[in-house]
KOLSELO-965001 format. One line per 4 residues: their letters; for each residue x, y, z of C-alpha. Coordinates in steps of 0.05 Angstrom, whole numbers, plus 5000, padded with zeros to 4 digits. Layout:
<vokes>
A) X,Y,Z | ... .
</vokes>
This chain:
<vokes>
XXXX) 5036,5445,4805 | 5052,5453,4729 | 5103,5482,4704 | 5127,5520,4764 .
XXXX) 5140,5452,4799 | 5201,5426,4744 | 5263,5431,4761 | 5305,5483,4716 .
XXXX) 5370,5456,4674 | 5413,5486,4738 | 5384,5459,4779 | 5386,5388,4750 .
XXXX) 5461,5394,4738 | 5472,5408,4813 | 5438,5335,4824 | 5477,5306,4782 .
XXXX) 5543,5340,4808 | 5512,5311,4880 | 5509,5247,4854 | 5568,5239,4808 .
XXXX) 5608,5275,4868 | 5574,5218,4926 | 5593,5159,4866 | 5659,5180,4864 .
XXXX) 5677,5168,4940 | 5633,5111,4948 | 5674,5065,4987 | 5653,4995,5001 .
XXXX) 5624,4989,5073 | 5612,4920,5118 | 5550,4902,5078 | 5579,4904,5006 .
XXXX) 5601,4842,4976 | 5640,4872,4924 | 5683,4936,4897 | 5652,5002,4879 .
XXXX) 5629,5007,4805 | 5666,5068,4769 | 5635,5115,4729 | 5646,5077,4668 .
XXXX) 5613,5007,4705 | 5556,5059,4728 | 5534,5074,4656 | 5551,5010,4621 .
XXXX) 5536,4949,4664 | 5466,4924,4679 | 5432,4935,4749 | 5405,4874,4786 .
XXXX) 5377,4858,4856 | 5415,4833,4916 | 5393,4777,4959 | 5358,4791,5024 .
XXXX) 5363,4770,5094 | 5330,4720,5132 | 5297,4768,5169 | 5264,4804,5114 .
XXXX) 5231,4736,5104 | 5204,4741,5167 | 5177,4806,5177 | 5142,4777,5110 .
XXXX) 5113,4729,5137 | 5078,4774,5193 | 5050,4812,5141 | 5028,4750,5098 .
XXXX) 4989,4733,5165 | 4952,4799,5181 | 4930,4805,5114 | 4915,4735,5105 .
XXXX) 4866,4754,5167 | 4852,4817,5147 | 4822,4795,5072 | 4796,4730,5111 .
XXXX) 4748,4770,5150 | 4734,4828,5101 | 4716,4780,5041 | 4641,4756,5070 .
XXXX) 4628,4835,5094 | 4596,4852,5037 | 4547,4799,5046 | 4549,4801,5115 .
XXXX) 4528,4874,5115 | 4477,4867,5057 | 4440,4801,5062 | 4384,4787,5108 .
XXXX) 4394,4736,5160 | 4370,4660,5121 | 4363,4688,5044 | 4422,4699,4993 .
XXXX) 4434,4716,4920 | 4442,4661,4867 | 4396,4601,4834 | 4423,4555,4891 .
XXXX) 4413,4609,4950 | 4446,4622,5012 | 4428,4578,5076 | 4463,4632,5112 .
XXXX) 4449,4716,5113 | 4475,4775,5155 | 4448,4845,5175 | 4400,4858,5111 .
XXXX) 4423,4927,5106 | 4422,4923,5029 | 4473,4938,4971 | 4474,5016,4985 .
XXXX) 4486,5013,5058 | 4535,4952,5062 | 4574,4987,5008 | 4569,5050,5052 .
XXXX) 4602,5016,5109 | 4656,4978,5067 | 4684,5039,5043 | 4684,5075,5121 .
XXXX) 4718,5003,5142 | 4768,5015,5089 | 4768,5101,5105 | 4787,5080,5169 .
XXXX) 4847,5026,5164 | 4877,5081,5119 | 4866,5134,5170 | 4902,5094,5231 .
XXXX) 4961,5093,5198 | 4981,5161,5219 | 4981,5131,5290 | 5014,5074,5284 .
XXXX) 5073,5125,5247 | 5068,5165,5303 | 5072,5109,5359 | 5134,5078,5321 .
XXXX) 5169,5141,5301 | 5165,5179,5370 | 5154,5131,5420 | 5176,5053,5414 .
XXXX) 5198,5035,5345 | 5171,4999,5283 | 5186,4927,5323 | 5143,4940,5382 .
XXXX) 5100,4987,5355 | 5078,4921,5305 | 5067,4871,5373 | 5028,4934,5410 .
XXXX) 4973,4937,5347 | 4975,4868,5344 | 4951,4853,5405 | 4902,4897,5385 .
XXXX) 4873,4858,5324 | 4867,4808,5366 | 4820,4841,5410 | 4777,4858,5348 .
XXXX) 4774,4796,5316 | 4752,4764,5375 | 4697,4824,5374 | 4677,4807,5306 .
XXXX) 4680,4730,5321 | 4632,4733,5382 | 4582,4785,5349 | 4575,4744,5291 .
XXXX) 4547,4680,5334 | 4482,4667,5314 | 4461,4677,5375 | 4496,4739,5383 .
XXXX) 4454,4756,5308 | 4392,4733,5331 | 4387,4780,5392 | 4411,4840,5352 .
XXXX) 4487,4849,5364 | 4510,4837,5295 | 4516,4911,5274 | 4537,4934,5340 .
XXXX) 4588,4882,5345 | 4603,4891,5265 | 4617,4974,5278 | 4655,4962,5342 .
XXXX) 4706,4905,5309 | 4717,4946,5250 | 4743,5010,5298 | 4781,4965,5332 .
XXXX) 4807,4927,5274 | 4827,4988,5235 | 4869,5010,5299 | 4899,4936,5300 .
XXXX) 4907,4942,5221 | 4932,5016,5210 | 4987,5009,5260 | 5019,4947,5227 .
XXXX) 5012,4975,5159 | 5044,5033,5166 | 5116,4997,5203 | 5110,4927,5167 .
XXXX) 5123,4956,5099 | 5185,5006,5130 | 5211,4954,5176 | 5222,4893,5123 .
XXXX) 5258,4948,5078 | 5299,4965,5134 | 5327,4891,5144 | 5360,4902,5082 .
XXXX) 5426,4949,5101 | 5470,4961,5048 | 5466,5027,5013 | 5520,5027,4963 .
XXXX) 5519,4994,4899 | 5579,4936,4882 | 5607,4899,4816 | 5586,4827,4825 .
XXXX) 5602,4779,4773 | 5555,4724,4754 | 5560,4646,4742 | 5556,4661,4674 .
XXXX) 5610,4704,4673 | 5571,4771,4668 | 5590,4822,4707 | 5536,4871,4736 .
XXXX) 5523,4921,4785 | 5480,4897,4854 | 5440,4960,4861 | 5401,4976,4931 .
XXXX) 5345,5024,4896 | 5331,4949,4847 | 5344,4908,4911 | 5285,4952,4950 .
XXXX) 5242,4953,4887 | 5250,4877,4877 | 5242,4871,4963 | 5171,4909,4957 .
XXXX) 5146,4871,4889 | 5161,4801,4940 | 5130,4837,5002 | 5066,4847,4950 .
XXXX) 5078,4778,4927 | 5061,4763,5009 | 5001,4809,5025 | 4969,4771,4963 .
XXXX) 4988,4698,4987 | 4952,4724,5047 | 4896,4744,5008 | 4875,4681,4987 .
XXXX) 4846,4664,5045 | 4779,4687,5022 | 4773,4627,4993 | 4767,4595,5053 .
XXXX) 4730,4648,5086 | 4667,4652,5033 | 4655,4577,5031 | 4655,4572,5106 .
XXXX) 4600,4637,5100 | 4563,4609,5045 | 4568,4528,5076 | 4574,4535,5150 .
XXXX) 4555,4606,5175 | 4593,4670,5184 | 4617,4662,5252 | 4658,4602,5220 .
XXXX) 4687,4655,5162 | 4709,4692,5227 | 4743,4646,5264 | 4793,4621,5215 .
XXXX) 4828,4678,5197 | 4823,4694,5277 | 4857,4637,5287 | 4914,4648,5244 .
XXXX) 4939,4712,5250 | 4969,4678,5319 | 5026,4648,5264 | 5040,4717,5254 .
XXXX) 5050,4732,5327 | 5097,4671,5328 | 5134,4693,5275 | 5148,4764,5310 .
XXXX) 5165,4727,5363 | 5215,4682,5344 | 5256,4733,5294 | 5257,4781,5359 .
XXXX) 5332,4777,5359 | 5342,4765,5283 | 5303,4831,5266 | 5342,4904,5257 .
XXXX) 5307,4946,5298 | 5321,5020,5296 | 5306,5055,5346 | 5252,5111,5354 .
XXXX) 5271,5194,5343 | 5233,5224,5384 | 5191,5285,5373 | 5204,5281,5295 .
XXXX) 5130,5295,5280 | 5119,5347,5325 | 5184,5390,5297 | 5166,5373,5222 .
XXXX) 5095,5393,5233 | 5121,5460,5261 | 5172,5476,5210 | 5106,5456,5159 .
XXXX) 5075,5513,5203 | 5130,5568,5185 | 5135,5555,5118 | 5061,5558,5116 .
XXXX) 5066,5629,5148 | 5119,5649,5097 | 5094,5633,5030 | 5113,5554,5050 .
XXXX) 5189,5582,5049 | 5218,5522,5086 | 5283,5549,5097 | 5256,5619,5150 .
XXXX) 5254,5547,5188 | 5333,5535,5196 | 5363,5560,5249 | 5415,5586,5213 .
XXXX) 5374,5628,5180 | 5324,5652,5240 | 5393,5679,5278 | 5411,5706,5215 .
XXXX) 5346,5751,5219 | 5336,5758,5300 | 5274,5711,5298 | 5265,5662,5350 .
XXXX) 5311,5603,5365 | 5287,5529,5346 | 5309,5470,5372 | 5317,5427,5305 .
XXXX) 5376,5429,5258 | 5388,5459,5181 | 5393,5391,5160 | 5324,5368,5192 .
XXXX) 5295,5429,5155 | 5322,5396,5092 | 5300,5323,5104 | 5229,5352,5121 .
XXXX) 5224,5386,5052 | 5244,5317,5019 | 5193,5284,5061 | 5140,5335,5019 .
XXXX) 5169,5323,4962 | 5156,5255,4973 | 5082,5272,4984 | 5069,5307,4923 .
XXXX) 5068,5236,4882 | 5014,5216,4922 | 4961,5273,4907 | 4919,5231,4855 .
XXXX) 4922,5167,4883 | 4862,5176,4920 | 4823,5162,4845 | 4861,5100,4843 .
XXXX) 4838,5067,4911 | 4766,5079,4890 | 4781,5040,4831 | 4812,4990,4876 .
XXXX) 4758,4990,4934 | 4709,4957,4880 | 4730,4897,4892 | 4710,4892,4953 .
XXXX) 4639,4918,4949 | 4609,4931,4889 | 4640,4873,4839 | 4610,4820,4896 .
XXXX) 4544,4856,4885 | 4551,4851,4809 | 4571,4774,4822 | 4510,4763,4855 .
XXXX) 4469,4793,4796 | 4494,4735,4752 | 4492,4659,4747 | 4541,4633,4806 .
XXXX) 4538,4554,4787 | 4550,4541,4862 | 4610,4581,4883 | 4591,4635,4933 .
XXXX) 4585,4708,4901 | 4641,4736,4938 | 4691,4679,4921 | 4706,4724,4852 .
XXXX) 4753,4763,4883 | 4798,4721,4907 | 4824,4720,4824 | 4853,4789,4841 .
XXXX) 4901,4758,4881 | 4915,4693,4844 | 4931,4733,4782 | 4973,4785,4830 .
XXXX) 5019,4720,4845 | 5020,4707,4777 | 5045,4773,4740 | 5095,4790,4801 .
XXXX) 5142,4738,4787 | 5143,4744,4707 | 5146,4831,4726 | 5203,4823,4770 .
XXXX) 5240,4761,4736 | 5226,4779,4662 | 5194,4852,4649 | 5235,4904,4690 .
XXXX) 5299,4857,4682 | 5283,4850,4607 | 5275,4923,4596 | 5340,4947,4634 .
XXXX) 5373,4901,4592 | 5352,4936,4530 | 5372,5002,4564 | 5293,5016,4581 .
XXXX) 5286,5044,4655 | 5214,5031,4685 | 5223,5093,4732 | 5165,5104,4785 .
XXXX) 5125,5151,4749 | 5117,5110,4694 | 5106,5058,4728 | 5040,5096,4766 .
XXXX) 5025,5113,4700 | 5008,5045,4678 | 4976,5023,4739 | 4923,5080,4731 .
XXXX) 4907,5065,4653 | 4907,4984,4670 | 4854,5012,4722 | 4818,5048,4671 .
XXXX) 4808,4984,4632 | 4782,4951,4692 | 4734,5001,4698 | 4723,5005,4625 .
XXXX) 4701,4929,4633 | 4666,4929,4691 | 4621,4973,4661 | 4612,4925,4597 .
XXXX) 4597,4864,4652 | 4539,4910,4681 | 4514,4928,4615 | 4512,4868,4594 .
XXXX) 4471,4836,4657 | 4425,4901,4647 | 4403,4867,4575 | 4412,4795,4595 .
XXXX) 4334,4771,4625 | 4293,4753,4664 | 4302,4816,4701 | 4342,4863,4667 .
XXXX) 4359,4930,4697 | 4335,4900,4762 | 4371,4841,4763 | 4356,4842,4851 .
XXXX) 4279,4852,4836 | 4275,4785,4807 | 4224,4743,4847 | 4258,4694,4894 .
XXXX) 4246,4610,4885 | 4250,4555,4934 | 4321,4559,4919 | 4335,4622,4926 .
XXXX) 4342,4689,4878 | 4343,4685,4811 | 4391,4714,4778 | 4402,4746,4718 .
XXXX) 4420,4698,4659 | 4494,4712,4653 | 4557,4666,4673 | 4589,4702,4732 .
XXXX) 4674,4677,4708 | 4659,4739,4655 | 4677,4779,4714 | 4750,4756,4712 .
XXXX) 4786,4800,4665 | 4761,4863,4711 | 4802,4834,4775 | 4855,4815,4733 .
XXXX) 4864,4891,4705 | 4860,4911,4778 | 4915,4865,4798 | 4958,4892,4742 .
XXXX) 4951,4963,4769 | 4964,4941,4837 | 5029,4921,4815 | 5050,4987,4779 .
XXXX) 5023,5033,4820 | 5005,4998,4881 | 5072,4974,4893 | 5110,5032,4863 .
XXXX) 5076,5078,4916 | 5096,5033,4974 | 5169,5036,4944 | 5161,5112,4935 .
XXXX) 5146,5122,5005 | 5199,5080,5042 | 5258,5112,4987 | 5247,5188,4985 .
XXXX) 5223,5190,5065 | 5270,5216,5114 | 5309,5164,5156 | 5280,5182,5217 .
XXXX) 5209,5189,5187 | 5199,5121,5141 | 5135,5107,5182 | 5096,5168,5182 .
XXXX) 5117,5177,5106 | 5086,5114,5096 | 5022,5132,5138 | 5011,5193,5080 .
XXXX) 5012,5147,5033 | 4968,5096,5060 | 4924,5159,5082 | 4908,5171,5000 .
XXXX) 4868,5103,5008 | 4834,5138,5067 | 4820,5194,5016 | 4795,5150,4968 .
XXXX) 4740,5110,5016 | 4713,5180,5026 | 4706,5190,4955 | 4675,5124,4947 .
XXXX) 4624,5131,5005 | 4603,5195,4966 | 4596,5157,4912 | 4553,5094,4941 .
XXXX) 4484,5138,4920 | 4499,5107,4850 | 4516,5038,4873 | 4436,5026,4861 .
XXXX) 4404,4998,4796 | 4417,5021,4741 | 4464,5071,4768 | 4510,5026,4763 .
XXXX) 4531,5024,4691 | 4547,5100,4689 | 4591,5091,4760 | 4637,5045,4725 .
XXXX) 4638,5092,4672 | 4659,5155,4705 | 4706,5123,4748 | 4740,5106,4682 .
XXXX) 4742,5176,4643 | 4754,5201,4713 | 4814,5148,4729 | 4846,5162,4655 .
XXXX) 4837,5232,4663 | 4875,5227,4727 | 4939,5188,4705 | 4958,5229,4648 .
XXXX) 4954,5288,4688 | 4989,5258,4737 | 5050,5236,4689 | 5044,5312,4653 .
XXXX) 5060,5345,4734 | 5117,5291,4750 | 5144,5257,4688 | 5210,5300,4699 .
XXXX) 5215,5265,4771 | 5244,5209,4727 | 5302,5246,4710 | 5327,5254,4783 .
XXXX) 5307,5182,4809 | 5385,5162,4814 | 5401,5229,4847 | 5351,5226,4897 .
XXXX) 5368,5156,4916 | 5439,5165,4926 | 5436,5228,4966 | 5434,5197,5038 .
XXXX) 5463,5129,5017 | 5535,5148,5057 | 5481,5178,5119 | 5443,5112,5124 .
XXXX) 5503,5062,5119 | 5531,5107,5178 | 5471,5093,5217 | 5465,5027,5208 .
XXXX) 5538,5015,5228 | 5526,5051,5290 | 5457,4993,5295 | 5499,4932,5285 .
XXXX) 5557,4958,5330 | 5500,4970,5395 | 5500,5037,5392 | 5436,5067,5377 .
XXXX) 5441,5129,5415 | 5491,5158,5373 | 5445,5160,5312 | 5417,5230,5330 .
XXXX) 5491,5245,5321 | 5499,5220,5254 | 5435,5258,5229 | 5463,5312,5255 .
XXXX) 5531,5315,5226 | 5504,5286,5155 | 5500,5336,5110 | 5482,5309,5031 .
XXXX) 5409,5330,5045 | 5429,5401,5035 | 5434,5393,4964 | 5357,5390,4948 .
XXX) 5344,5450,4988 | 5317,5475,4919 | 5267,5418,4899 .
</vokes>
């Protein structure tokens, strides 16, 4: 995918005869609030967000709750997993301990935990795209959770622990969790982009008496930088969670985030009649997997696929459409972004495991190891705001576009620095005493471990790099995923990109030999020549996907407002028609 991938001159001037052609007869539809910008207005006045709906609020809110569950339960695994039951790291100790299966091990398991939430998705896609919609498809998998937190809950009792079901009860509530969890994720993130309809972009003039264009493609990027704003709210509650481990037991980390993850049921349902709903396509998956098939067969020439062109040649008659041909090609297009991110979500999957074991090298000064991590978020909620209120705003102003694959970019090199400095923490614990290299050899006093003599807060500025790449790269993938997918296939587009963190938990449970003394030093290191590595190549393969962003936006913009007329008016059967008769796919038949 080097050079052979770009795009040739031609070919970029037919894009922008697409779009300039769509712009031109952009008429304003029920959900604009204002006239069409002309040409002129398109290349002089500054792009801003719209507001959103009420409902996109709530569909946030369901998603604040899962993953304020989600993180709840996941933030004491690691000691869970890796402490034995009674003893703890730290000068002060831990009254409370888990399943002893050690550092290796418990960081073993974290990583298939994570392999499989990421894997599930595809399901949940599937489920929603086929079968019953992103709306019930979210209340199915809920229902779900529920059944594994209670799992987790009950198996965590210590008596429950004390007559061996921990693990049992740990490996069972994390397959049924990471059902629960990969069928949300891969609708939640589609369905509270879909609550925002409008699809054209309209001159608005402000209170102070600028006038600037409302653009959907800043209104969705703004809408997933708020949605990211929520899953971190939710993430706090690991707070809670790792005191109640460290003070209480466990089973009492468990129940809280059990507990609430019932607001989020409430919340789906009271919006059920304030929520757009669209309904499922059928057998999308199944066709799109077989056209993948053909063009497989024929040097991946997508287009022996149309049916146009199979009569044309006497082959065998299919049952899908040109244009569905055409949509599935963008939906691969789509997929190509994601091919390194799978570096970046083991990057991001240290967190979780390996930074709580570092913590729990160092002096805690009574806060429990696994507390740390909760920074990630804090500073998350920080940055978003000043990114989405001051940076991208700021920049556009000045005529600078942060475009998505710059935007990746910088979320792998700020996760090169976090690796860069987690690697300096480790090293430094390795020459700080009484134990050195062996920090988890030191011999254990009536209080407990003793650690290495190192403050643990030097940790922060790692989490705080991590949350900076989340929001570049993180975010901009979600965004990528829901914009260049298919109408009919938002779901399952999203499920390949949540399948890269899949990708990535396998490369990390390869990895967990190293996550041993005094591996660890040259991990962290090699993830970060490996993670910088990665990004550069990355923006080197797709740094002329920049150019076509607008293009590529636009394309479908006069498709989807038909659609979503035919929603509002109660007529979802006739959306199959619209697909059918839409035709500005056709255009990229060359990308």
């Amino acid at each position: 995918m080097g050079s052979s991938e770009r795009l040739s001159d031609e070919k970029v001037e037919a894009l922008d005869h697409v779009a300039s052609h769509t712009q031109g007869s952009v008429v304003l539809d029920e959900n604009a609030k204002g006239p069409a910008p002309t040409e002129e207005e398109l290349s002089s006045l500054r792009k801003v967000a719209d507001s959103l709906p009420m409902s996109a609020w709530l569909v946030a809110v369901v998603e604040l709750c899962e993953r304020f569950t989600y993180n709840g339960i996941s933030g004491p695994f690691q000691n869970y997993m890796q402490l034995e039951r009674h003893t703890g790291p730290g000068s002060e100790g831990y009254k409370n301990g888990g399943l002893g299966l050690g550092q290796q091990s418990a960081t073993a398991l974290s990583y298939f935990f994570q392999f499989w939430c990421y894997v599930t998705p595809i399901l949940g896609a599937v489920v929603a795209d086929r079968y019953v919609g992103k709306y019930k498809a979210i209340c199915i998998f809920s229902a779900v959770y529920v059944v594994g937190n209670a799992t987790l809950f009950i198996t965590s009792l210590p008596f429950s622990l004390n007559h061996g079901g921990g693990l049992g009860g740990l490996v069972a509530a994390m397959i049924i969790i990471g059902v629960g969890a990969g069928g949300i994720k891969s609708n939640v993130g589609p369905m509270i982009a879909d609550q925002y309809t409008n699809t054209k972009p309209f001159v608005k003039e402000l209170k102070s008496g600028e006038r600037v264009i409302v653009d959907p493609a800043v209104t969705v990027e703004s809408l997933f930088l708020i949605f990211y704003f929520c899953i971190n709210f939710g993430s706090l509650s690991s707070i809670a969670t790792t005191n109640l481990e460290k003070d209480v037991d466990f089973w009492a980390g468990f129940l809280l985030p059990f507990l609430f993850f019932f607001v989020g049921i409430l919340a789906l349902i009271l919006g059920r009649n304030k929520y757009l709903k669209r309904p499922p396509q059928g057998s999308v998956l199944p066709d799109a997997l077989r056209i993948i098939c053909i063009g497989a067969k024929n040097k991946f020439n997508l287009n022996v696929a149309k049916p146009s062109v199979r009569e044309a040649n006497g082959l065998a008659p299919v049952l899908w459409s040109d244009l569905f041909v055409d949509e599935v090609r963008r939906a691969l297009y789509a997929c190509k972004v994601f091919i390194f991110y799978p570096i970046f979500w083991v990057v991001y999957g240290q967190m979780v495991n390996n930074f709580i074991s570092q913590a729990g090298q160092m002096n805690l000064h009574g806060i429990p190891n696994d507390l740390m991590q909760s920074i990630n978020p804090i500073s998350i909620m920080i940055m978003i705001p000043l990114v989405n209120k001051f940076l991208y705003p700021g920049l556009r102003k000045i005529g600078i576009q942060m475009k998505p694959i710059t935007r990746i970019t910088c979320g792998f090199m700020a996760a090169t620095l976090a690796m860069v400095y987690a690697a300096i923490v480790q090293h430094l614990i390795y020459q700080a005493g009484p134990c050195y290299d062996q920090p988890l050899a030191c011999p254990a006093s009536d209080n407990g471990r003793i650690p290495n003599d190192i403050h643990v807060a030097i940790q922060t500025p790692a989490y705080i790099f991590i949350g900076l790449a989340e929001i570049f790269a993180s975010v901009t993938g979600l965004e990528y995923a829901y914009t260049k997918a298919p109408a009919n296939m938002k779901s399952f587009i999203m499920s390949m990109y949540l399948l890269t963190n899949a990708f990535g938990s396998a490369l990390g449970i390869a990895l967990s030999s190293t996550a041993v003394d005094p591996k660890l030093l040259w991990m962290y290191t090699g993830l970060a020549g490996a993670t910088f590595v990665a990004g550069w190549v990355f923006y080197f393969i797709f740094r002329h996907y920049n150019k076509l962003e607008d293009e590529l936006n636009i394309i479908d913009a006069e498709y989807t407002a038909e659609m979503n007329a035919k929603l509002k008016a109660g007529k979802p059967e006739d959306i199959e028609d619209a697909h059918h008769d839409s035709h500005k796919a056709a255009h990229i038949n060359e990308l």
